[in-house]
N, C-alpha and C positions, 0 to 999 in steps of 0.2 A: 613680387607683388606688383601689378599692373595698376598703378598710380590711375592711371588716367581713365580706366574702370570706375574706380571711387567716385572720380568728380563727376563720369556722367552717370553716376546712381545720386548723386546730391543732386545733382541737376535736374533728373526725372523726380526725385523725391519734392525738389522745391517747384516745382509746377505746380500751377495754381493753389499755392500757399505763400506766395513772395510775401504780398502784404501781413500775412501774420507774422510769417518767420524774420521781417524786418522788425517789426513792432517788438516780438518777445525778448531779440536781440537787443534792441535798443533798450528796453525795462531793464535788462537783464546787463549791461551795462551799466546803468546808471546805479543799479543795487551793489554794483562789486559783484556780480557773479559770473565773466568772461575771463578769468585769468588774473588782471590785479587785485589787487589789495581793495583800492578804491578808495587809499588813506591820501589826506594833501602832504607835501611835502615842501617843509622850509627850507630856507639857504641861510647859513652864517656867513655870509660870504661877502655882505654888503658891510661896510664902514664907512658908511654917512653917520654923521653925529645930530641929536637931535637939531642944534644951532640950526647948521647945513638943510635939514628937510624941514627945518619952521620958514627959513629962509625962498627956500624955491616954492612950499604952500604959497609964501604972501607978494613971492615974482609972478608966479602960474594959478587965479586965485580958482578958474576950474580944474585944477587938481586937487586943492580943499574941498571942493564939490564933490570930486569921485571920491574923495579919502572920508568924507563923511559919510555918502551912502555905504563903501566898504565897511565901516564902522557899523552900520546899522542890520548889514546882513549877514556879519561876521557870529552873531549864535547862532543864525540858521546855519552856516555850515558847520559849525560844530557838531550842533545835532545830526544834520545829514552824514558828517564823517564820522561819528560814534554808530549812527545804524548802521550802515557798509559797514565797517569794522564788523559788528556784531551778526549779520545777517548775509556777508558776503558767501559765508561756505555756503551756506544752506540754499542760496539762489545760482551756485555752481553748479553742485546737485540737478536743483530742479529745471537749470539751461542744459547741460547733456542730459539729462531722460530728454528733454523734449527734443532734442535734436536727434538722440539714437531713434524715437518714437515715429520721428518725421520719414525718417530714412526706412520703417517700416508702414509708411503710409498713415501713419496716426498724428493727426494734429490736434494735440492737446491745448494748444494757444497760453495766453499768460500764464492762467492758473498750473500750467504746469512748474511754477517757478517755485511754487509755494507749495509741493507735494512733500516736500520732508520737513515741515515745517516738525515735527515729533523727533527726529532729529537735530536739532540744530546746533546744541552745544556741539556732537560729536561730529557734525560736517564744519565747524567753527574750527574744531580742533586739526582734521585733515586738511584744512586751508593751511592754515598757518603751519603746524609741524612741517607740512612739506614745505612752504616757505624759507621757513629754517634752515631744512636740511639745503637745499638749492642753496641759499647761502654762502653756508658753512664750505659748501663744495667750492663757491666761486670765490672764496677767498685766498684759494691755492692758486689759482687760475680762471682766465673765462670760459677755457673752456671744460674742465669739468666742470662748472656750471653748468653749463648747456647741455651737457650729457645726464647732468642727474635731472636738471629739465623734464627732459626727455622719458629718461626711465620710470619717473614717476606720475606721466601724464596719462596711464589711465587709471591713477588712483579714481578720482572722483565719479568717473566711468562705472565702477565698479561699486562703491559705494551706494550711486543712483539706482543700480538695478537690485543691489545686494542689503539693503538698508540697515540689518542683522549684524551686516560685517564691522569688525572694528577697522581702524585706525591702523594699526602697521599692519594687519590683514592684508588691509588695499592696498599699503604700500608695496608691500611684500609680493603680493599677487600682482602688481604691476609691473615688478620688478622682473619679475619673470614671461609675463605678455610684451615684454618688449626688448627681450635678450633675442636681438639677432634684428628687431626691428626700428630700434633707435634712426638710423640711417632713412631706413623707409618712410617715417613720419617727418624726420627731416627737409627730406626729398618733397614729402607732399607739401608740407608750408612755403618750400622755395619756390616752386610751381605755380605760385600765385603773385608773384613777385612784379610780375608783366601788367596785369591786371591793379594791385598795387600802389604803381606807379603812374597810371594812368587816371589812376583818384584824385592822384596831386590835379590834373588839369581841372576836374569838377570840384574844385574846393571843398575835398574830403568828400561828397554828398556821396560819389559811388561806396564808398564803405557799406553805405547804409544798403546794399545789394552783397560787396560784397565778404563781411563776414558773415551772415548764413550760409553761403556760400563753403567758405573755408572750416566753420564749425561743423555744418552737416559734411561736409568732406571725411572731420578726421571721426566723427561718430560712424559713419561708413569702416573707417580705418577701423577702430572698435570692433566693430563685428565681425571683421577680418581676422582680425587678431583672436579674439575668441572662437573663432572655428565656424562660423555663423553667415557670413555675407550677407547675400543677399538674402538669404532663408530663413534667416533668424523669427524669431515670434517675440512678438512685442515684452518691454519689459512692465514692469508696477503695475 
């Protein structure tokens, strides 16, 4: 598989579509639909005792300032991390259609996020199940983690265009789209790596170029993988 085919089919794909394909990306992050969970995560790890942080509040007294506002927008995140939670599958879904869509010259823009909104429980369930299993793999090791990763990353690929399909269906069927190409999509995420590191200097803002970038890359890979490339015909 010629890697570097992919990226300049995302590249002609992303031609004059950047500002959408940033924008959807961006939504499409903030909903939980790029790969994480999009849940917050605590640390038990602090042992300050209340004494101790009444104390340094009434040293530092604009730290009571920020620790009251945090007080006060502390149920919006909650609600925002119970929707992600609930709505993350279903806006993974609707981020690969639109990037496998783009890569076929169709720009569906936002609304493509919310095209399996009819699905949701069972793209809820494909989130997370696969989450699980990832897991459960990296708990032997990291690196069978990163191999079931891998093997299971065109679940949702397949779901988007197959909406019918179940849950270990797409697993299953992943499972098998990527017996021999684990390596392959490997290869193409490190390839980015240059590009990456180069964000750091723009204080993260390149991201915002380049993961359309890298997603339209591996929904290229998709179509690879399914027998299709460049010729594929649109899916939904």
């Amino acid at each position: 598989m010629d890697l570097s085919i992919l990226r300049s089919r995302a590249r002609r794909a992303l031609s004059g579509h950047w500002g959408s394909a940033i924008l959807v990306t961006f939504v499409a992050a903030l909903l939980g639909g790029t790969g994480g969970s999009g849940s917050f995560a605590g640390s038990s790890s602090n042992n300050m005792d209340l004494d101790s942080w009444q104390a340094m509040l009434d040293r530092y007294p604009v730290l009571e300032q920020v620790w009251h506002v945090f007080l006060m927008i502390l149920p919006f995140l909650a609600v925002y991390t119970i929707i992600v939670f609930l709505v993350g599958g279903m806006i993974q879904l609707g981020y690969c259609q639109y990037c496998v869509k783009l890569s076929l010259g169709v720009d569906g823009g936002v609304s493509e996020l919310f095209a399996h909104k009819g699905i949701i429980w069972k793209a809820f369930g494909l989130q997370w199940f696969t989450f699980l299993k990832v897991f459960l793999w990296s708990l032997l090791l990291v690196i069978p983690g990163i191999i079931a990763a891998y093997r299971y990353a065109m679940a949702p690929y397949l779901m988007a265009e197959y909406p019918d399909m179940g849950i270990s269906e797409a697993i299953e069927r992943s499972k098998e789209l990527m017996d021999g190409h684990k390596m392959d999509l490997f290869l193409l995420h490190l390839s980015f790596i240059g590009w990456a590191f180069l964000c750091i200097f723009t204080l993260g803002i390149g991201l915002l170029w380049l993961n359309p970038y890298m997603n339209v890359s591996e929904a290229e890979f998709y179509l690879q993988v399914t027998g299709r490339g460049a010729d594929a015909e649109a899916v939904g």
